[in-house]
mmCIF file of the N, C-alpha and C atoms, coordinates in Angstrom:
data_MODEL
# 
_entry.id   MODEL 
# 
loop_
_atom_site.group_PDB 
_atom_site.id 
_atom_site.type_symbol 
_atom_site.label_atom_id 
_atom_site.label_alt_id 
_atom_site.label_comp_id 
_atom_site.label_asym_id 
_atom_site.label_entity_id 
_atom_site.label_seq_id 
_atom_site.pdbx_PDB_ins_code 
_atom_site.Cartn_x 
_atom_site.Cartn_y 
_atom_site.Cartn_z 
_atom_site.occupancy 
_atom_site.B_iso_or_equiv 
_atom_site.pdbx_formal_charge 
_atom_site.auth_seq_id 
_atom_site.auth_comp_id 
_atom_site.auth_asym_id 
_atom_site.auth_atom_id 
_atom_site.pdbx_PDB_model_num 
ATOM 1   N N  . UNK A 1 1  ? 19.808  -40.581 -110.241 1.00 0.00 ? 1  UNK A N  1 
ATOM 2   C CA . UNK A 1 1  ? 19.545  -39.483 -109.332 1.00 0.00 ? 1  UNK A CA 1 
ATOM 3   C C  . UNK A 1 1  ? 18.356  -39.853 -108.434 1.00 0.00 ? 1  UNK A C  1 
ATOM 4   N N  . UNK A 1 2  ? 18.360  -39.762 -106.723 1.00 0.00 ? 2  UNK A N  1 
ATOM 5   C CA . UNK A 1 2  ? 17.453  -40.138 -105.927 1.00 0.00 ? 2  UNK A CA 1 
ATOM 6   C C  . UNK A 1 2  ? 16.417  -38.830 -105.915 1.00 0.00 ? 2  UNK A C  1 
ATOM 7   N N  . UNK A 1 3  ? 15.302  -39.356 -106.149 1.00 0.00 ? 3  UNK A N  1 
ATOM 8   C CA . UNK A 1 3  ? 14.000  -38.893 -106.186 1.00 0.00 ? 3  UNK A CA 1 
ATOM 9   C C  . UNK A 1 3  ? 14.029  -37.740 -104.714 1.00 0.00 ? 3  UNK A C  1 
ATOM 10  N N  . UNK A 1 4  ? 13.532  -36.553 -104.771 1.00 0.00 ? 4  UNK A N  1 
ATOM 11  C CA . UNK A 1 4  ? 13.669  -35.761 -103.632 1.00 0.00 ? 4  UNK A CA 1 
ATOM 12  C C  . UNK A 1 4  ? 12.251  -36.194 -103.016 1.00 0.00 ? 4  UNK A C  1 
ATOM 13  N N  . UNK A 1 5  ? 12.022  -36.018 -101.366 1.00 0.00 ? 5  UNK A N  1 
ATOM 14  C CA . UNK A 1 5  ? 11.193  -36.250 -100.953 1.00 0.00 ? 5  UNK A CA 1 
ATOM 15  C C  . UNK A 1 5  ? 10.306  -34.972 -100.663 1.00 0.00 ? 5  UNK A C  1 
ATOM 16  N N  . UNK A 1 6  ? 9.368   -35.172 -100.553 1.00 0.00 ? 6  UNK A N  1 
ATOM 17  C CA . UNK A 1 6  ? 8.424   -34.371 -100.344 1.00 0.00 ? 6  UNK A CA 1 
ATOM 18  C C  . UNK A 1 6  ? 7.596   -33.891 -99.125  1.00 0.00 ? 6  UNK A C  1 
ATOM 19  N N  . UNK A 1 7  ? 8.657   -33.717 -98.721  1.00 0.00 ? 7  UNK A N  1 
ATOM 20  C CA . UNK A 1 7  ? 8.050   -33.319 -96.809  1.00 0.00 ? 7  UNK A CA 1 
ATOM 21  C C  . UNK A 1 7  ? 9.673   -32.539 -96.654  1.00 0.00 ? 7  UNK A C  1 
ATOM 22  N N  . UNK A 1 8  ? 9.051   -31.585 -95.384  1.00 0.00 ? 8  UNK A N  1 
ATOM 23  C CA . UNK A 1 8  ? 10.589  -31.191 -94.803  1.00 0.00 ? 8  UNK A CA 1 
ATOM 24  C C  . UNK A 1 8  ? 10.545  -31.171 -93.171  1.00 0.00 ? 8  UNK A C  1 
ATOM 25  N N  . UNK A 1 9  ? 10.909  -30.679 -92.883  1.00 0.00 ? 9  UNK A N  1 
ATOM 26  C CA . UNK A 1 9  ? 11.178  -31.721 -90.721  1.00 0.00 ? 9  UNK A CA 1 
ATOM 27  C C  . UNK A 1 9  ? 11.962  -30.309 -90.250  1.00 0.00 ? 9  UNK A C  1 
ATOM 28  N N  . UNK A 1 10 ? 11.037  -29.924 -88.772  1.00 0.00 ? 10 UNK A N  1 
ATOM 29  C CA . UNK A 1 10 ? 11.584  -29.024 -88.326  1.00 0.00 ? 10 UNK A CA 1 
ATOM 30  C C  . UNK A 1 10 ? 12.108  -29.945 -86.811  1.00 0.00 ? 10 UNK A C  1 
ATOM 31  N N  . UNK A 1 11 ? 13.345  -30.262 -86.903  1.00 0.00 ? 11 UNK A N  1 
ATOM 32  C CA . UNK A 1 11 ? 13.413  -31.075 -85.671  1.00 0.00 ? 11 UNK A CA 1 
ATOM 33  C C  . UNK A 1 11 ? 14.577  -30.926 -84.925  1.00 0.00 ? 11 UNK A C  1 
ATOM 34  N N  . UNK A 1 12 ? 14.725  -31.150 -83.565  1.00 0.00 ? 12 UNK A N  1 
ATOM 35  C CA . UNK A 1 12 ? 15.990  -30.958 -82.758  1.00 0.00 ? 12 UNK A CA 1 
ATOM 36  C C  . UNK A 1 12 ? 16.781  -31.345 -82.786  1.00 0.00 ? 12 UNK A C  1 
ATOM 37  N N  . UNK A 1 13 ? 18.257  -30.588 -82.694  1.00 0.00 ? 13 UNK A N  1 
ATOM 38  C CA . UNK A 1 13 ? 19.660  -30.699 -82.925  1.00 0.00 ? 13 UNK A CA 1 
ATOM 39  C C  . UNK A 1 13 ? 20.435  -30.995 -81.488  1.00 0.00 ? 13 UNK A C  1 
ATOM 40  N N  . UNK A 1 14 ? 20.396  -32.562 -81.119  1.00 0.00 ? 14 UNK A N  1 
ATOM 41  C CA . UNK A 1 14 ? 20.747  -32.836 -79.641  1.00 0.00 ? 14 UNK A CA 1 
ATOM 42  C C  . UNK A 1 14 ? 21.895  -32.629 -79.768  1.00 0.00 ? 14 UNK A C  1 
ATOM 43  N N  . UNK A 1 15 ? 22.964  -32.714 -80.800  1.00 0.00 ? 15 UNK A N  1 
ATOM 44  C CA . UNK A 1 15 ? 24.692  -32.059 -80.527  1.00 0.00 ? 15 UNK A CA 1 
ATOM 45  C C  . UNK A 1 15 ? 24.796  -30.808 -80.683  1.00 0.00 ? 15 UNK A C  1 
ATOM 46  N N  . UNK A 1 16 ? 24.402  -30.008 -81.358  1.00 0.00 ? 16 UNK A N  1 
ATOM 47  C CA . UNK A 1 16 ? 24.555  -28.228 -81.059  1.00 0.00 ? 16 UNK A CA 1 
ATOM 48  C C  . UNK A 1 16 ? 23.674  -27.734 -80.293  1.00 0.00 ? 16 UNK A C  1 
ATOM 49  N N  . UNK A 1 17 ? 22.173  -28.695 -79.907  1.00 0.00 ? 17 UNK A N  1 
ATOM 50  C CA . UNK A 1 17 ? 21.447  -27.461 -79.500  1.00 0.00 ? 17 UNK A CA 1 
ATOM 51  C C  . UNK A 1 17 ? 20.538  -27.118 -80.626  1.00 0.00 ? 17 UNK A C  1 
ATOM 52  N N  . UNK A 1 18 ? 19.361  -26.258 -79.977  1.00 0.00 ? 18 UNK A N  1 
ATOM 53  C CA . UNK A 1 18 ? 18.716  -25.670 -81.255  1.00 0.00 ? 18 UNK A CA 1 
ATOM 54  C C  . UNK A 1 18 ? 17.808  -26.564 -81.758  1.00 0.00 ? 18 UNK A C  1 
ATOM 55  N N  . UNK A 1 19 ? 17.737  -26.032 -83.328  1.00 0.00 ? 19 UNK A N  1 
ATOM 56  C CA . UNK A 1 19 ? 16.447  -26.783 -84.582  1.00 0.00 ? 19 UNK A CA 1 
ATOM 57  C C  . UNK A 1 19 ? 17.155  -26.820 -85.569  1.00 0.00 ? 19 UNK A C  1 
ATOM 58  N N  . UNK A 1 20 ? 17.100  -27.878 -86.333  1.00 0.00 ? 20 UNK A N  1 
ATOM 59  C CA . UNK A 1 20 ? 17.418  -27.850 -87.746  1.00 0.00 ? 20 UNK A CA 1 
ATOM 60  C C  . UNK A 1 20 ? 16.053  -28.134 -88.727  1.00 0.00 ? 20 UNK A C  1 
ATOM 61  N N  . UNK A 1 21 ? 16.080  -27.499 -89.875  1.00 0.00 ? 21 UNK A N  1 
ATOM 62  C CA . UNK A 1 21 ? 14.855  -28.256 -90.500  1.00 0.00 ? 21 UNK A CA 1 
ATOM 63  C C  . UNK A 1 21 ? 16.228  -28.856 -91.527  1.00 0.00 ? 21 UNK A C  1 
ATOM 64  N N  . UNK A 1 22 ? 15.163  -29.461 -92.021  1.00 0.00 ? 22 UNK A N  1 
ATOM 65  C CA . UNK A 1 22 ? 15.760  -30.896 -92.688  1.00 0.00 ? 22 UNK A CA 1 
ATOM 66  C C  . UNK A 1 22 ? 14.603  -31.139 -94.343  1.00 0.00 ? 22 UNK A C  1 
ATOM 67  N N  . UNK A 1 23 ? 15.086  -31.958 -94.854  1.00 0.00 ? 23 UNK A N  1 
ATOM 68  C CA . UNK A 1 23 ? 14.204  -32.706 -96.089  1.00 0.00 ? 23 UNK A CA 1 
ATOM 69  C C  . UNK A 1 23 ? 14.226  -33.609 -95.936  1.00 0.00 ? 23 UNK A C  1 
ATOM 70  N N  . UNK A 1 24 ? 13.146  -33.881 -95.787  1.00 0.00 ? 24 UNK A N  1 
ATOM 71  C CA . UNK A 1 24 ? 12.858  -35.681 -95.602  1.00 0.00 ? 24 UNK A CA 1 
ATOM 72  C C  . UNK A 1 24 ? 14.126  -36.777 -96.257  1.00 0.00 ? 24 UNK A C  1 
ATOM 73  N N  . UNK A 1 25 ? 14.347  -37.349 -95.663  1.00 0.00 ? 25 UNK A N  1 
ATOM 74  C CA . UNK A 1 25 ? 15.157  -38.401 -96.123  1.00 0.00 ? 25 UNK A CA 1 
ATOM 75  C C  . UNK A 1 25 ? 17.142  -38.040 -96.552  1.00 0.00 ? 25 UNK A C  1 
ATOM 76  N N  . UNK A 1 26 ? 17.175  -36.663 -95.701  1.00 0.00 ? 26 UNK A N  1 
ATOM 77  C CA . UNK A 1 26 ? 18.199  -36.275 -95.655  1.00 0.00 ? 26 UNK A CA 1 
ATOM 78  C C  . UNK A 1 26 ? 18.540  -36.213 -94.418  1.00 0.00 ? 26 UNK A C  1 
ATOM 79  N N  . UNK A 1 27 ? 20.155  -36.622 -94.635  1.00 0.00 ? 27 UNK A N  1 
ATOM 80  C CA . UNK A 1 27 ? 20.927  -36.396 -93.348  1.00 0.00 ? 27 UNK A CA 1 
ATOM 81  C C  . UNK A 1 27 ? 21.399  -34.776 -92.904  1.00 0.00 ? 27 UNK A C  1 
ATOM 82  N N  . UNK A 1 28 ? 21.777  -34.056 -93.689  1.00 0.00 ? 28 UNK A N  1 
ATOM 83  C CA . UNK A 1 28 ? 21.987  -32.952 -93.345  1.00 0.00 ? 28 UNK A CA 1 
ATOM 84  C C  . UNK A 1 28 ? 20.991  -32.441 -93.236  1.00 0.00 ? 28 UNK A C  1 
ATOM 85  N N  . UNK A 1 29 ? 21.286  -30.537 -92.266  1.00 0.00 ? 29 UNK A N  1 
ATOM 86  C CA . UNK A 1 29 ? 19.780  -30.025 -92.155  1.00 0.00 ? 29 UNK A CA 1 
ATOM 87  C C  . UNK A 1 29 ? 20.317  -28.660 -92.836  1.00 0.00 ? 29 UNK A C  1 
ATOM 88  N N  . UNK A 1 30 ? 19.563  -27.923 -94.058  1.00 0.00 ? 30 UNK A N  1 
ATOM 89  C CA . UNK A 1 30 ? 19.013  -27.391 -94.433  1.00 0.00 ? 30 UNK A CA 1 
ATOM 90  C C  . UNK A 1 30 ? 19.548  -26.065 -93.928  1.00 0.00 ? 30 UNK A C  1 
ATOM 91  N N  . UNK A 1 31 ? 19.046  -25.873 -92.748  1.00 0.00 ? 31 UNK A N  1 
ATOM 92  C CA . UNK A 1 31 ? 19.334  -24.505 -91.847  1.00 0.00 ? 31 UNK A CA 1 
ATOM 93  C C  . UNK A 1 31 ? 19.105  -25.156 -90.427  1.00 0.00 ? 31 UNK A C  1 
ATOM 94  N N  . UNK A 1 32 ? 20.062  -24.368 -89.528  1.00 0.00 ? 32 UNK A N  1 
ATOM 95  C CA . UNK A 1 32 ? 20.051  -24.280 -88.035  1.00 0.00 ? 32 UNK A CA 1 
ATOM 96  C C  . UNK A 1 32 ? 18.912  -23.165 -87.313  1.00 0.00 ? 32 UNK A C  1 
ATOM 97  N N  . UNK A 1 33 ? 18.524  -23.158 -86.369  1.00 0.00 ? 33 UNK A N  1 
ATOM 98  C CA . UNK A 1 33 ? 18.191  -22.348 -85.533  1.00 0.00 ? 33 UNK A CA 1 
ATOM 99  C C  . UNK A 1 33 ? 18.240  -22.406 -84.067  1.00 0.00 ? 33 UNK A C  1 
ATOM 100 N N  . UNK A 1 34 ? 18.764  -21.030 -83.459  1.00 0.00 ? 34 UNK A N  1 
ATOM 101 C CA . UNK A 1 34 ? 18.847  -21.466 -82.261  1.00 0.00 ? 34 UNK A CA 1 
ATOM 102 C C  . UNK A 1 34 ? 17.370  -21.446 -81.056  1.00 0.00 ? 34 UNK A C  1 
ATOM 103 N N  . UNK A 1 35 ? 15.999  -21.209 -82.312  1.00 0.00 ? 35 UNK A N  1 
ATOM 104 C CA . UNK A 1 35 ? 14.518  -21.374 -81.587  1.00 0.00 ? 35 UNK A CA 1 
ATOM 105 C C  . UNK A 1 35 ? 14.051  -21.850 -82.304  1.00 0.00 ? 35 UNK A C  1 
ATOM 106 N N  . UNK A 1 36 ? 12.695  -22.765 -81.572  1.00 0.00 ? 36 UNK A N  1 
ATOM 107 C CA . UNK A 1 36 ? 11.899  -23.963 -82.760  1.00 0.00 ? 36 UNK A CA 1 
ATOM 108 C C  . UNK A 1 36 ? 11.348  -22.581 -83.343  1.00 0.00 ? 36 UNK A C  1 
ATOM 109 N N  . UNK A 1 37 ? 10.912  -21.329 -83.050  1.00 0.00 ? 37 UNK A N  1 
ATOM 110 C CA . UNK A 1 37 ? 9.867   -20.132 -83.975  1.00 0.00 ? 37 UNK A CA 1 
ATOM 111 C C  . UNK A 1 37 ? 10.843  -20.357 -85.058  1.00 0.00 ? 37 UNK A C  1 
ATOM 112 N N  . UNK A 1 38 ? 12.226  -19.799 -84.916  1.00 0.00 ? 38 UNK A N  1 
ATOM 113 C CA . UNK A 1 38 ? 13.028  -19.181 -85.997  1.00 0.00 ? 38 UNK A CA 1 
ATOM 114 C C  . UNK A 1 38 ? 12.996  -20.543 -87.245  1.00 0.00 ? 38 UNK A C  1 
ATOM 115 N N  . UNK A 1 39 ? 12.926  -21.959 -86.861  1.00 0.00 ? 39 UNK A N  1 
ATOM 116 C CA . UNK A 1 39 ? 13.288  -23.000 -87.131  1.00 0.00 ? 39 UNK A CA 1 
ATOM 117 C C  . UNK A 1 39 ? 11.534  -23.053 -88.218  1.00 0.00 ? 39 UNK A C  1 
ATOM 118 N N  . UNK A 1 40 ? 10.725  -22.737 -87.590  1.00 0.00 ? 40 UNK A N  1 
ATOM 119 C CA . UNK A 1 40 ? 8.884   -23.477 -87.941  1.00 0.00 ? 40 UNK A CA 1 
ATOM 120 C C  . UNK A 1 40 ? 8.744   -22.033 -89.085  1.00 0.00 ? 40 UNK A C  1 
ATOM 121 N N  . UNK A 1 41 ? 9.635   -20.696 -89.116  1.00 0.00 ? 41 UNK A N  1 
ATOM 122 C CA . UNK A 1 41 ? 9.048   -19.761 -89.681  1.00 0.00 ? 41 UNK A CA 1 
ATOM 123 C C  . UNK A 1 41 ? 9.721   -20.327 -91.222  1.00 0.00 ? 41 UNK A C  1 
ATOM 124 N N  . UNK A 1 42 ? 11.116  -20.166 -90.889  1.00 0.00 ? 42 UNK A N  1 
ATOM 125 C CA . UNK A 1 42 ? 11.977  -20.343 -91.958  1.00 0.00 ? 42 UNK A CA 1 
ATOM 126 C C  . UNK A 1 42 ? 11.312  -21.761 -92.965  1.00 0.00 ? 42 UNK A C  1 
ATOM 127 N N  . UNK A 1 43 ? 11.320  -22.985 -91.872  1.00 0.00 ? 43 UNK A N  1 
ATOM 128 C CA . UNK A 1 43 ? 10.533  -24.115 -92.500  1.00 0.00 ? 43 UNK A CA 1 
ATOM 129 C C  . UNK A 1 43 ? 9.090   -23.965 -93.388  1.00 0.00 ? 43 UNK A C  1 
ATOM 130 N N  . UNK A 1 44 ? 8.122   -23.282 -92.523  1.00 0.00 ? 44 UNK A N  1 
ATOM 131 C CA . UNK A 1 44 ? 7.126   -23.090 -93.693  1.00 0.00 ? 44 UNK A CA 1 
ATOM 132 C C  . UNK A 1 44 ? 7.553   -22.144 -94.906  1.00 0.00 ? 44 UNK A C  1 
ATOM 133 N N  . UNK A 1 45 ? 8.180   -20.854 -94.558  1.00 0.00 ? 45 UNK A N  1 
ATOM 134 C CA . UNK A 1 45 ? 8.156   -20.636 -96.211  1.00 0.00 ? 45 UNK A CA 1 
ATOM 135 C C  . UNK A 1 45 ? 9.309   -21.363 -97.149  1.00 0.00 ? 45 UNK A C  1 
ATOM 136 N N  . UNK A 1 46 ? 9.933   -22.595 -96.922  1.00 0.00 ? 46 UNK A N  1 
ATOM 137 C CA . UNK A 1 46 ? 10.571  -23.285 -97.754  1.00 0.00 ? 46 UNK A CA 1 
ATOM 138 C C  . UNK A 1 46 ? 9.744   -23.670 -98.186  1.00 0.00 ? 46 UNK A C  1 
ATOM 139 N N  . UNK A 1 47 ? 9.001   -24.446 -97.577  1.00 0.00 ? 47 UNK A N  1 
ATOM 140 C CA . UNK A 1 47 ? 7.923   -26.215 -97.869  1.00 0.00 ? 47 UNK A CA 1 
ATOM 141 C C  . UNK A 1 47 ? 6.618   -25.332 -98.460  1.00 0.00 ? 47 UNK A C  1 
ATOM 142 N N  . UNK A 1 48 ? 6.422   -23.818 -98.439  1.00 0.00 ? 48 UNK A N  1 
ATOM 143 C CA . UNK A 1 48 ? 5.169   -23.163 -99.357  1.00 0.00 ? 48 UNK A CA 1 
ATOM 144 C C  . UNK A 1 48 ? 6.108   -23.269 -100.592 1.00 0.00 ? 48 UNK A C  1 
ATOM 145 N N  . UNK A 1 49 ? 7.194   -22.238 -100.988 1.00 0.00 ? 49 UNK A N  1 
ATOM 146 C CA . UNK A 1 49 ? 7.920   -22.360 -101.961 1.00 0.00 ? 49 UNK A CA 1 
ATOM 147 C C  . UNK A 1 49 ? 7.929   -23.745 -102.841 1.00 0.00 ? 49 UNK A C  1 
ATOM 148 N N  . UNK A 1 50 ? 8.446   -24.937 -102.159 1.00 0.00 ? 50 UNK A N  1 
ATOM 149 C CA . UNK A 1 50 ? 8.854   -26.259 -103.093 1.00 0.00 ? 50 UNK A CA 1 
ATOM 150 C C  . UNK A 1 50 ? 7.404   -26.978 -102.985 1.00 0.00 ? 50 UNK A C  1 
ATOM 151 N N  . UNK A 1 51 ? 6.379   -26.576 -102.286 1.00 0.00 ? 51 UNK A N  1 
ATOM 152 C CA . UNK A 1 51 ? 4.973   -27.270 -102.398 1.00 0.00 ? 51 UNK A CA 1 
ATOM 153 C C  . UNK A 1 51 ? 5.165   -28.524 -101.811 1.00 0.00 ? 51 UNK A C  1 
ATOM 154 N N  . UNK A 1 52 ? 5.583   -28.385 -100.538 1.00 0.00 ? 52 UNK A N  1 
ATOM 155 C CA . UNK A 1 52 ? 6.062   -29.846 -99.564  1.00 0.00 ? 52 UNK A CA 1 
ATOM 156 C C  . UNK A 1 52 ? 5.065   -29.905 -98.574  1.00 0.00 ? 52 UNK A C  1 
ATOM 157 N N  . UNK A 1 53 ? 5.089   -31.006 -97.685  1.00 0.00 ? 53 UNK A N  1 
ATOM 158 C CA . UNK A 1 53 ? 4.670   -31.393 -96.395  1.00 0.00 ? 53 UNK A CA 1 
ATOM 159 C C  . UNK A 1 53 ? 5.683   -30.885 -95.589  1.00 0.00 ? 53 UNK A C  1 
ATOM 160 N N  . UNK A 1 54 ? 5.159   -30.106 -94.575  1.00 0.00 ? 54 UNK A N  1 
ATOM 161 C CA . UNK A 1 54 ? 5.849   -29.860 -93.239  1.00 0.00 ? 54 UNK A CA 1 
ATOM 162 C C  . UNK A 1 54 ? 5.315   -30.524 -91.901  1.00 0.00 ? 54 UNK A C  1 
ATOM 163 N N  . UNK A 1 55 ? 6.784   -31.024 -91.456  1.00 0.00 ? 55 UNK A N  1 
ATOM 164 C CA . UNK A 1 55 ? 6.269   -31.984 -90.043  1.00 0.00 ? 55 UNK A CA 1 
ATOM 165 C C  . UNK A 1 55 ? 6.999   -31.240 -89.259  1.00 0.00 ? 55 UNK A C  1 
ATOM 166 N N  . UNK A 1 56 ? 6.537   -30.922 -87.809  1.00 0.00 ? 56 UNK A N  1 
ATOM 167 C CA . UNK A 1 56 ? 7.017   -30.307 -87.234  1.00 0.00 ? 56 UNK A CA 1 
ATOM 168 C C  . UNK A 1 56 ? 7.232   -30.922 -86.034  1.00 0.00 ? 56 UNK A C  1 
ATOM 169 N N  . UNK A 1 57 ? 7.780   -31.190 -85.245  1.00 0.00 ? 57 UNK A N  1 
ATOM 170 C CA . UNK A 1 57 ? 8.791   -31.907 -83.974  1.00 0.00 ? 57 UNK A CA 1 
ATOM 171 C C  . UNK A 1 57 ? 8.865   -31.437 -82.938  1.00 0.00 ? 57 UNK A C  1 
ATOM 172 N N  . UNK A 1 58 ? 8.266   -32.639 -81.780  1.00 0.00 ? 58 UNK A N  1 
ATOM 173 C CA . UNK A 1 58 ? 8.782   -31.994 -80.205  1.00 0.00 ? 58 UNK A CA 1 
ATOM 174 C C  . UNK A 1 58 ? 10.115  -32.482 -79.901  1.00 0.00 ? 58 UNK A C  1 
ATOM 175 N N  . UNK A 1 59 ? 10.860  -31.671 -79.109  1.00 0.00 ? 59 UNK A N  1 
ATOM 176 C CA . UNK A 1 59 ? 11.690  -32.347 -78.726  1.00 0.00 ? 59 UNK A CA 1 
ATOM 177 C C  . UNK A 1 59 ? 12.068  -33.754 -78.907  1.00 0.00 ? 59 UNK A C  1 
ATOM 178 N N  . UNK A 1 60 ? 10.648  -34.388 -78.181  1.00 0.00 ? 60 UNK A N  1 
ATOM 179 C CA . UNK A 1 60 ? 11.124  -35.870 -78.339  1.00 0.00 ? 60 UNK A CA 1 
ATOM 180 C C  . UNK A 1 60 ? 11.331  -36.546 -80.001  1.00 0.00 ? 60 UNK A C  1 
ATOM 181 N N  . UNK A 1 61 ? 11.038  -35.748 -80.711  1.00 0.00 ? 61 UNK A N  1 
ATOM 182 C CA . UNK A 1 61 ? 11.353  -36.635 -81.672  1.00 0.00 ? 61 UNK A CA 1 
ATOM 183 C C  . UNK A 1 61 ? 10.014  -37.089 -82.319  1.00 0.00 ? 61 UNK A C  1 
ATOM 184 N N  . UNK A 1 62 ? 8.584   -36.876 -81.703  1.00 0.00 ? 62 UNK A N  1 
ATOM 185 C CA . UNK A 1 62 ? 7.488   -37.052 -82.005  1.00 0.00 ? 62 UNK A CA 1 
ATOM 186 C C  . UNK A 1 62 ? 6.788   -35.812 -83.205  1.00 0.00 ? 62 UNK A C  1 
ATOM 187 N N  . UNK A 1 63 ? 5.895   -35.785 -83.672  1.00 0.00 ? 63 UNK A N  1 
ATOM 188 C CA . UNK A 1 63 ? 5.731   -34.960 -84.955  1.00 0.00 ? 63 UNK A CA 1 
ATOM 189 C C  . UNK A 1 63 ? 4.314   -34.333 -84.020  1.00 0.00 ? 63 UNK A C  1 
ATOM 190 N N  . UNK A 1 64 ? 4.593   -33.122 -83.865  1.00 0.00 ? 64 UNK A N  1 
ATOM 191 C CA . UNK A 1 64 ? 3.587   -32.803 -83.128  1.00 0.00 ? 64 UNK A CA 1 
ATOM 192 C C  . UNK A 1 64 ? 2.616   -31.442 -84.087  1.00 0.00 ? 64 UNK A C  1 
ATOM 193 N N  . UNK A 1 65 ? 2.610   -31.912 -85.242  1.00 0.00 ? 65 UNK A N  1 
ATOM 194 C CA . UNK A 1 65 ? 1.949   -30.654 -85.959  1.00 0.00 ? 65 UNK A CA 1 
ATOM 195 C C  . UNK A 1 65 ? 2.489   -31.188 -87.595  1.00 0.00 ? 65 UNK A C  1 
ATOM 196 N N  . UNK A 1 66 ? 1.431   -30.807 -88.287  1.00 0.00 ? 66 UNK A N  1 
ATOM 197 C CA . UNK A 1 66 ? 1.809   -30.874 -89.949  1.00 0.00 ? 66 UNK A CA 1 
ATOM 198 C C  . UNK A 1 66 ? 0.976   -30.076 -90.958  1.00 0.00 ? 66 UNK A C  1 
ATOM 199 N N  . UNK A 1 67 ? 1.485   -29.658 -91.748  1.00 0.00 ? 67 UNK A N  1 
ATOM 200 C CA . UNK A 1 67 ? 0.899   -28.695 -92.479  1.00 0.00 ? 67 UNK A CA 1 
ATOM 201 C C  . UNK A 1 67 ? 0.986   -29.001 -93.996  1.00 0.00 ? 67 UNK A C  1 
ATOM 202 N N  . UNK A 1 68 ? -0.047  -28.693 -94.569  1.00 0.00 ? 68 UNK A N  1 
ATOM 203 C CA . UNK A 1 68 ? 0.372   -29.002 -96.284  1.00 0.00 ? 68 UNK A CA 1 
ATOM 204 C C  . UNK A 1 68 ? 0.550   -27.848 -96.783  1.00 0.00 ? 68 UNK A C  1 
ATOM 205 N N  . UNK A 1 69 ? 1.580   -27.890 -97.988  1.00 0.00 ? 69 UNK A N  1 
ATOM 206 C CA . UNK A 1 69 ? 1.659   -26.502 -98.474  1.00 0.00 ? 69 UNK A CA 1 
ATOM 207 C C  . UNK A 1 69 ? 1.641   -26.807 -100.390 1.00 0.00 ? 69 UNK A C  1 
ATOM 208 N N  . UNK A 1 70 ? 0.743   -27.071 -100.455 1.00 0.00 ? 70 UNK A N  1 
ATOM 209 C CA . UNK A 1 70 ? 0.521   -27.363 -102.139 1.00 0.00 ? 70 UNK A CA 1 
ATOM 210 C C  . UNK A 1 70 ? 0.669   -28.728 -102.851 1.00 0.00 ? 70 UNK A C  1 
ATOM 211 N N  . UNK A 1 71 ? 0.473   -29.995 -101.448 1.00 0.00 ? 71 UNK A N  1 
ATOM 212 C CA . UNK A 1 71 ? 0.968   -31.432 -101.991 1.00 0.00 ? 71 UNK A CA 1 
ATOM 213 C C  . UNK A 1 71 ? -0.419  -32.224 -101.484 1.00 0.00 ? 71 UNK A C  1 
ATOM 214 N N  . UNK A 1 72 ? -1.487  -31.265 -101.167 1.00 0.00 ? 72 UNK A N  1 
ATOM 215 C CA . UNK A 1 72 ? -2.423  -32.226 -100.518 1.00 0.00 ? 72 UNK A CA 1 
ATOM 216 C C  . UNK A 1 72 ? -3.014  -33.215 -101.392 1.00 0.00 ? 72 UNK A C  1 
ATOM 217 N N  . UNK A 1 73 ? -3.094  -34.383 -100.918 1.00 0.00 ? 73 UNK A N  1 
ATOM 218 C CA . UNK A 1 73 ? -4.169  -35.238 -101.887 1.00 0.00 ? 73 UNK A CA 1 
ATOM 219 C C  . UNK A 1 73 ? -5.782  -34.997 -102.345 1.00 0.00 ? 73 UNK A C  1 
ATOM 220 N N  . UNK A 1 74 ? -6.191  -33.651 -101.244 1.00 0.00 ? 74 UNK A N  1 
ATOM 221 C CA . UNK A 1 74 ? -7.481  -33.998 -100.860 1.00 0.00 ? 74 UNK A CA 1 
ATOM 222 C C  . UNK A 1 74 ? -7.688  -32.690 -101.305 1.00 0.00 ? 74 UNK A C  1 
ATOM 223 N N  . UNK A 1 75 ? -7.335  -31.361 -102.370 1.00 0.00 ? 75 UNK A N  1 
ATOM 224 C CA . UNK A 1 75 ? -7.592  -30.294 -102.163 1.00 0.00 ? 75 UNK A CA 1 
ATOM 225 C C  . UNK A 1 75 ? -9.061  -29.717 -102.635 1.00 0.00 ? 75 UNK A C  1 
ATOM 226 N N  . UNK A 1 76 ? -9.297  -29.143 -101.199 1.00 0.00 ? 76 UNK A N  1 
ATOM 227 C CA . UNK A 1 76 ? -10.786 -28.329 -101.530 1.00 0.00 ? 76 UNK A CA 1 
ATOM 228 C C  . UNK A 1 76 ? -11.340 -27.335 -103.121 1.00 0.00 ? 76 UNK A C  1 
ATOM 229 N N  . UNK A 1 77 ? -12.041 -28.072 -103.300 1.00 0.00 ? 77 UNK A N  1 
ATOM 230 C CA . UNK A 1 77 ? -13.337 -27.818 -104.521 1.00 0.00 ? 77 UNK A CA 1 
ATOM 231 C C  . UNK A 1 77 ? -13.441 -25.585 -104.374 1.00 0.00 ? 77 UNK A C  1 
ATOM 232 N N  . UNK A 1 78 ? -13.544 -25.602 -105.530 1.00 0.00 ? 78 UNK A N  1 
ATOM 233 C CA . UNK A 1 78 ? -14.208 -23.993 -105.925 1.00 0.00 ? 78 UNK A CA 1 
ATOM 234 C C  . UNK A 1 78 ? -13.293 -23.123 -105.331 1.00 0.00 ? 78 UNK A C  1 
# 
């Protein structure tokens, strides 16, 4: 069984249109949306839920934003 990855991808769907978020290292996406909001809302409360990295996507394909949601290496003291 392949190890799940630990990030999830809110990124653009150039044949329908829209956003899909995705899980890292998967081909299918997760859920559609037809706005990056509907696409970045739905995405963070997955990736709070499973305690993932969220990367979030311009158009181009570039990661223009990331958020940790319970996987940080570095988490703040007290």
């Amino acid at each position: 069984m392949a190890k799940k990855s630990n990030t999830h991808h809110v990124v653009p769907n150039n044949e329908k249109g829209g956003w899909d978020v995705k899980r890292g290292g998967s081909d299918r996406a997760s859920s559609h949306h037809s706005t990056k909001k509907e696409a970045v809302d739905t995405a963070r409360e997955v990736s709070r839920n499973q305690k993932t990295e969220l990367k979030i996507h311009n158009k181009d394909g570039k990661i223009s934003q990331s958020d940790s949601h319970g996987n940080d290496p570095y988490p703040p003291e007290g």
